[in-house]
C-alpha positions in Angstrom: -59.0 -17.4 -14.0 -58.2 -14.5 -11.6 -57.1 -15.6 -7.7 -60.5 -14.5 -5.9 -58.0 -14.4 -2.8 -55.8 -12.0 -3.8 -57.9 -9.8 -7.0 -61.6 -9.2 -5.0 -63.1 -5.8 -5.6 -62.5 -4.4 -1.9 -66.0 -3.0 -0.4 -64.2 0.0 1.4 -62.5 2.5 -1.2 -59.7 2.0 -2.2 -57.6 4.9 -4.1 -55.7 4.5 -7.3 -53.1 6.1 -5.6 -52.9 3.2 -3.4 -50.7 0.0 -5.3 -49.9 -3.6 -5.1 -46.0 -2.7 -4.2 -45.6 -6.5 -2.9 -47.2 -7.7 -6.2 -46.0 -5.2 -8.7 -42.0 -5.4 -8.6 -40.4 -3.1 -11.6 -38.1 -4.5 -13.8 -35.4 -2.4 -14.8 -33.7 -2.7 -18.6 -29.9 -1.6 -18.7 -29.1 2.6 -18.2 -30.2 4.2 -21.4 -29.2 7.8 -21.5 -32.1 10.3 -22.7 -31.1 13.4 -24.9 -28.4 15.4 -22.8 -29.7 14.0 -19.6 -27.6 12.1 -16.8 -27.9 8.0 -17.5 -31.4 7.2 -15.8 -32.9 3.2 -15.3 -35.8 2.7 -18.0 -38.1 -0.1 -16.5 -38.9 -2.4 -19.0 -42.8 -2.3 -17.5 -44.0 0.5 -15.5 -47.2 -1.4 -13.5 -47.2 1.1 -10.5 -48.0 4.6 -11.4 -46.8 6.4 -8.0 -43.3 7.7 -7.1 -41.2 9.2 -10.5 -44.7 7.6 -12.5 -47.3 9.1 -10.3 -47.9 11.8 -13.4 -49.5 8.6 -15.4 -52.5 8.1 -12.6 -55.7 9.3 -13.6 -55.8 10.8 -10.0 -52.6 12.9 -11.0 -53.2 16.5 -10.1 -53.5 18.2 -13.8 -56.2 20.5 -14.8 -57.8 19.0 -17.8 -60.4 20.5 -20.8 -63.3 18.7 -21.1 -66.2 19.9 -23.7 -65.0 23.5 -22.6 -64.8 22.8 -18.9 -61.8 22.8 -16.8 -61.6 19.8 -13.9 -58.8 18.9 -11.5 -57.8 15.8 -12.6 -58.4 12.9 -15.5 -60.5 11.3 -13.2 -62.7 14.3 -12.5 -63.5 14.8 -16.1 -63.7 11.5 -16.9 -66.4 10.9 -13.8 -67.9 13.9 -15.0 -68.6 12.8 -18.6 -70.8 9.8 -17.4 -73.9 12.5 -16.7 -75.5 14.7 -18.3 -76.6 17.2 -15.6 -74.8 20.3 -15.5 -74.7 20.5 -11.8 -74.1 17.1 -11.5 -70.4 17.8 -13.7 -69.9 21.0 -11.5 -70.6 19.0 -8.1 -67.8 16.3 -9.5 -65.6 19.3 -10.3 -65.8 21.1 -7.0 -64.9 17.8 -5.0 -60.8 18.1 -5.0 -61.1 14.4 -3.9 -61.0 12.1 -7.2 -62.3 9.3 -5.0 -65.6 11.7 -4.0 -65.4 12.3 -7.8 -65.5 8.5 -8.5 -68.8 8.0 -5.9 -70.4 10.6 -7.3 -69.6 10.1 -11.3 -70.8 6.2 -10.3 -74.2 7.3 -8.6 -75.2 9.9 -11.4 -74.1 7.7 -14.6 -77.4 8.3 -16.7 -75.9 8.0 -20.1 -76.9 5.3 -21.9 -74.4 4.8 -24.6 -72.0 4.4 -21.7 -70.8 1.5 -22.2 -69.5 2.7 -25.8 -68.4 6.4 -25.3 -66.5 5.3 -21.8 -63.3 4.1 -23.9 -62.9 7.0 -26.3 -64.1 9.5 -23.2 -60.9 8.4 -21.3 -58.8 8.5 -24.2 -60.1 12.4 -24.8 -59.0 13.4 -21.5 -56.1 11.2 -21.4 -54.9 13.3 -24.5 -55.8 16.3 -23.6 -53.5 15.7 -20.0 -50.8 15.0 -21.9 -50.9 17.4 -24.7 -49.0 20.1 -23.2 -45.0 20.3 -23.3 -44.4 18.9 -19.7 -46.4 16.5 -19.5 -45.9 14.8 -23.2 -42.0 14.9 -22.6 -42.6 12.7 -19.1 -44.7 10.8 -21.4 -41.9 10.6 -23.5 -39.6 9.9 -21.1 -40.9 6.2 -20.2 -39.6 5.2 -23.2 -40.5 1.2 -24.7 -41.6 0.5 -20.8 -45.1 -1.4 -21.2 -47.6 0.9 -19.3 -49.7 -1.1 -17.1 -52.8 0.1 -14.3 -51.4 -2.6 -11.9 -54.1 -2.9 -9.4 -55.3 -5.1 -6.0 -59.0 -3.9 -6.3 -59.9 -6.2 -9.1 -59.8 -3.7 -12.4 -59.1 -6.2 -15.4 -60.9 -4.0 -17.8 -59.1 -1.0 -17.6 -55.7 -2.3 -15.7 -54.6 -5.8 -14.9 -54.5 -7.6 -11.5 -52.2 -10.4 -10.8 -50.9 -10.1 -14.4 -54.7 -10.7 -15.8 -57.0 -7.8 -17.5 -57.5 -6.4 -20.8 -54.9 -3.2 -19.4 -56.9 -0.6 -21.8 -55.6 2.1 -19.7 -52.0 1.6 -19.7 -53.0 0.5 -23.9 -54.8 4.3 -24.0 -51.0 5.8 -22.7 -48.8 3.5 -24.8 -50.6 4.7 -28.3 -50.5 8.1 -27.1 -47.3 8.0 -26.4 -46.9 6.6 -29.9 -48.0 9.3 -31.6 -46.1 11.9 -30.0 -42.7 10.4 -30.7 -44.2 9.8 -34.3 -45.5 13.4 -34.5 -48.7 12.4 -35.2 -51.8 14.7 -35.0 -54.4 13.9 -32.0 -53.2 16.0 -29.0 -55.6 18.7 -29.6 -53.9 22.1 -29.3 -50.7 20.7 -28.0 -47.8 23.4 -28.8 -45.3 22.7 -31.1 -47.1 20.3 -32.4 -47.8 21.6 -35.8 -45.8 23.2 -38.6 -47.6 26.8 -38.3 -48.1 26.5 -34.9 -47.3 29.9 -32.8 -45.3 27.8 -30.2 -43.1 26.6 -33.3 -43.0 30.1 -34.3 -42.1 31.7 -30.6 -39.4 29.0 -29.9 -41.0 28.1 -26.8 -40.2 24.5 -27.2 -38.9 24.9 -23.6 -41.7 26.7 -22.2 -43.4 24.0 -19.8 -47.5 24.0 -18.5 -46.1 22.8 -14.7 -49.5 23.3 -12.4 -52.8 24.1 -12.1 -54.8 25.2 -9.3 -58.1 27.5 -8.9 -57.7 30.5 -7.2 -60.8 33.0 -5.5 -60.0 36.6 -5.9 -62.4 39.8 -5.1 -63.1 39.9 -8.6 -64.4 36.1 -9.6 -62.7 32.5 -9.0 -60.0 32.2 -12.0 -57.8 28.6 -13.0 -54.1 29.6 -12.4 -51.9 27.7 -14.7 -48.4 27.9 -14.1 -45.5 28.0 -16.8 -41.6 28.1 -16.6 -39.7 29.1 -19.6 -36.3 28.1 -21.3 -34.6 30.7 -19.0 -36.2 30.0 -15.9 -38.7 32.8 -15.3 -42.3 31.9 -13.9 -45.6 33.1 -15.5 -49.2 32.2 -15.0 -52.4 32.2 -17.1 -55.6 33.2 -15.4 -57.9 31.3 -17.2 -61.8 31.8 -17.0 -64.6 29.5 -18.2 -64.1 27.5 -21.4 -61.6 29.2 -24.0 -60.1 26.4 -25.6 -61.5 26.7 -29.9 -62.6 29.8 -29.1 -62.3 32.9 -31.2 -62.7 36.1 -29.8 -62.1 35.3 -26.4 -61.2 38.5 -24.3 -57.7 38.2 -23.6 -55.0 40.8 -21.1 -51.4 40.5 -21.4 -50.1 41.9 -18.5 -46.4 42.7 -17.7 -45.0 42.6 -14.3 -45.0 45.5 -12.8 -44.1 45.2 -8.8 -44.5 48.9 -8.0 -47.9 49.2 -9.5 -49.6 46.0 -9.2 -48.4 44.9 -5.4 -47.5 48.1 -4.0 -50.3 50.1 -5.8 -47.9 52.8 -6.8 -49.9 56.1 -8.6 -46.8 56.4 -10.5 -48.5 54.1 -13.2 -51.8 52.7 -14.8 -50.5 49.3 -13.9 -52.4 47.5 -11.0 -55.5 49.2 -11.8 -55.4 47.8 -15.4 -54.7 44.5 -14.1 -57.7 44.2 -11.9 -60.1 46.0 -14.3 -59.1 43.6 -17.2 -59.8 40.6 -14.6 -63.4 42.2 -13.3 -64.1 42.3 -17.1 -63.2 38.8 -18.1 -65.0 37.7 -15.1 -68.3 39.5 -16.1 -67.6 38.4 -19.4 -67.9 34.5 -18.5 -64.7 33.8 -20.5 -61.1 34.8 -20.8 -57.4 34.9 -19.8 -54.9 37.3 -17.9 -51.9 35.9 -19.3 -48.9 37.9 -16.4 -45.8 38.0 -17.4 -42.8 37.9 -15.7 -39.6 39.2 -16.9 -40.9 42.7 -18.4 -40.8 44.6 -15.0 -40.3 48.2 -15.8 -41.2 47.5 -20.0 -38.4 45.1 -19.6 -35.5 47.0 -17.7 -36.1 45.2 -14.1 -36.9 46.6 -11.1 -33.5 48.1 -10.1 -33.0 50.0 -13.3 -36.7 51.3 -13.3 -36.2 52.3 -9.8 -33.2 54.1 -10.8 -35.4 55.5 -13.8 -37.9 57.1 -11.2 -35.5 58.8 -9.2 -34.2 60.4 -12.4 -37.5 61.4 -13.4 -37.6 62.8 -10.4 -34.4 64.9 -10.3 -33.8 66.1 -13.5 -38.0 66.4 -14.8 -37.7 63.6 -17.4 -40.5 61.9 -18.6 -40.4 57.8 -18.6 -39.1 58.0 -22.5 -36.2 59.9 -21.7 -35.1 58.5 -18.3 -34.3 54.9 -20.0 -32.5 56.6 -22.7 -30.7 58.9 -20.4 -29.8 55.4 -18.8 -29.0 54.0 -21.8 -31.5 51.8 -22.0 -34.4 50.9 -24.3 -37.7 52.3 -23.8 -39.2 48.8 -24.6 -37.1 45.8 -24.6 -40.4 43.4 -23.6 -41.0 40.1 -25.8 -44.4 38.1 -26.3 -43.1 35.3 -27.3 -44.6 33.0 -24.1 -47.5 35.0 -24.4 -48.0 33.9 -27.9 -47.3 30.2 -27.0 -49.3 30.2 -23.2 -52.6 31.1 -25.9 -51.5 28.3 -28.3 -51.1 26.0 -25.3 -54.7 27.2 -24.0 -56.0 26.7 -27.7 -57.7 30.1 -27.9 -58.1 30.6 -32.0 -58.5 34.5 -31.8 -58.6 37.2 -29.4 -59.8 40.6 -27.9 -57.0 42.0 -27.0 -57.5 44.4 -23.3 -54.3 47.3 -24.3 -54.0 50.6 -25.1 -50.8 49.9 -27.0 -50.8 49.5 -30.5 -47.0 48.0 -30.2 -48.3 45.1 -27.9 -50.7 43.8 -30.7 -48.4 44.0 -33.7 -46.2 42.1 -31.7 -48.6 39.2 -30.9 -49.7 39.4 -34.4 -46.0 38.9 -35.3 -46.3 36.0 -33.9 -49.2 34.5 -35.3 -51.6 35.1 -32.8 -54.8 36.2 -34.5 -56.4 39.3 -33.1 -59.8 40.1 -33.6 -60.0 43.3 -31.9 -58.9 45.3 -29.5 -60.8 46.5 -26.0 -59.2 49.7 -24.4 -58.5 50.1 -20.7 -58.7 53.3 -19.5 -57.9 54.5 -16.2 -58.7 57.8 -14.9 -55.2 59.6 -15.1 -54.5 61.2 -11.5 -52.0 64.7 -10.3 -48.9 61.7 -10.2 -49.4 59.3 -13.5 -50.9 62.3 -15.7 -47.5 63.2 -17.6 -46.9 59.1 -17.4 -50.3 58.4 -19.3 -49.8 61.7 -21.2 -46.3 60.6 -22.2 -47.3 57.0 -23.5 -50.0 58.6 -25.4 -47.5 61.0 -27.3 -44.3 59.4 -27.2 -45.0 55.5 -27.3 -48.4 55.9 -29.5 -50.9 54.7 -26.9 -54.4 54.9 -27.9 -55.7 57.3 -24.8 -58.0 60.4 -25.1 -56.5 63.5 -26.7 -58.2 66.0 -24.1 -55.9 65.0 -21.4 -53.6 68.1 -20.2 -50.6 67.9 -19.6 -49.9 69.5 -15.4 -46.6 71.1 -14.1 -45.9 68.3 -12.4 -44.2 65.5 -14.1 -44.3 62.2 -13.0 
């Protein structure tokens, strides 16, 4: 029998964030050493998800997919799932306070084959939480601990409280932890996680999914997800609507470009390309800017396209010549993280937004599948003519053939 004193299902709210610390002590088995890592304590049972193991609360901050719908956290999704009205699911998704998302999830619940889907609902978008690289190697990294939802709110269905309940959520983590150290399938479009996989093809084993937050820009409200790769450098998807098992969703790979897209420099087609690809995806109702970092100047950097400019500039070189007269490449950039961000995002095809031939052979290369390809074209100006004209005729750009080229190079 549970101690009525002590397990009682409070009347005020009470947050999942909130634990039993008095009750829930953490036994610790000897140092283990993980991989190359420094020698870290493994608990022997993990019953309070906050502190280092606040990543394994439903509450957790991580955007996850839900029947094609992005929501804030585990619990949004899963308090989503228990009605059927669309606005209903986009009310729950709005709230960014899972415990508003609980009240409201509990006062719409109008399914009634709850009681069986509500088990294999939360282990959907369990999975689908941890079935990016940063969040299954945290996963990992709890290693034979027994996962328990400790609780002193009464939960013995899905946690346990004073040692008593059925503890199907921390049983939900444990087998999914289970089958990622067995390599089993199951984690959706988790990367790496198959043998033709893009992400296994890129390398990107390092490349980590670390946050996700919505952001509202002039053109539309996009979901900004975060990634770091092996080498440290930051990029970010833009994702709109539902694209995960999609084909053909309308897709730009943008490269850095500081001049063009922050300081709106006329030197280039950059910034504008970048916002009209993000206006288009927005009308579109689906898509992703994936930005990379890292390929600043086709890859250079900023200093050495800077220098590029002013030798443009003094000796009436076109953007071809001025890396070589440098002695560097015209193109060093790589898609490799682009080709792994898409796998991560699950997107089965794309429409790619370039003008550059070179950009989809090298995501094709890759094994991203491209199903077309959407031009961008900006109106070329007196300062980016001989830019645009000199893409067009020395990089093999698909642009118009009527341009002229003006005195002025640029």
């Amino acid at each position: 029998m549970i101690n009525a004193r002590t397990c009682v299902r409070r009347n005020r709210r009470v947050s999942r964030r909130e634990t039993a610390s008095a009750r829930c002590r953490v036994s610790e088995r000897p140092t283990a050493r993980r991989g190359g890592m420094s020698a870290v304590a493994i608990p022997t049972v993990i019953n309070d998800f906050s502190g280092e193991w606040a990543f394994l609360s439903n509450y957790y901050p991580v955007v996850v997919e839900f029947e094609g719908v992005f929501y804030p956290s585990v619990e949004h999704a899963y308090q989503a799932a228990k009605s059927t009205d669309p606005e209903i699911r986009d009310r729950i998704r709005s709230t960014l306070d899972p415990d508003r998302a609980k009240e409201l999830g509990r006062a719409h619940l109008d399914r009634p084959d709850w009681d069986d889907a509500k088990v294999p609902v939360m282990r959907q978008v369990v999975a689908a939480k941890f079935s990016g690289p940063y969040f299954s190697e945290k996963l990992l990294e709890s290693g034979e601990a027994r996962l328990v939802e400790g609780n002193a709110w009464g939960d013995t269905f899905w946690g346990e409280c004073e040692g008593v309940g059925e503890n199907v959520m921390g049983q939900i983590l444990m087998d999914l932890r289970d089958e990622l150290r067995e390599g089993r399938a199951g984690f959706g479009d988790s990367p790496c996680s198959g043998a033709d996989s893009v992400s296994d093809q890129c390398g990107c084993k390092g490349l980590s999914r670390v946050v996700d937050t919505k952001l509202r820009m002039q053109t539309g409200e996009m979901l900004a997800i975060g990634y770091v790769d092996p080498t440290g450098e930051e990029h970010v998807a833009l994702v709109a609507g539902g694209v995960s098992g999609k084909e053909e969703v309308l897709v730009r790979v943008h490269s850095e470009c500081f001049t063009g897209d922050v300081l709106d420099s006329l030197r280039c087609d950059c910034g504008e390309q970048l916002r009209m690809s993000m206006a288009e995806i927005n009308r579109a109702g689906a898509g992703v800017v994936i930005y990379l970092r890292g390929h600043e100047g086709r890859g250079i950097g900023l200093m050495a396209k800077l220098r590029a400019y002013r030798i443009q500039d003094a000796q009436r070189l076109d953007t071809v010549d001025a890396n070589l007269a440098l002695g560097l490449p015209v193109d060093a950039r790589d898609y490799s993280v682009a080709a792994a961000i898409l796998d991560d995002l699950g997107v089965r095809s794309i429409r790619l937004l370039t003008n550059n031939p070179a950009k989809t052979t090298g995501l094709s290369d890759l094994g991203v599948k491209i199903a077309g390809r959407v031009p961008l074209l900006v109106q070329p100006g007196a300062t980016n003519r001989q830019y645009l004209v000199s893409k067009r005729d020395r990089m093999g750009h698909e642009l118009p053939d009527f341009w002229e080229t003006p005195d002025v190079m640029a």
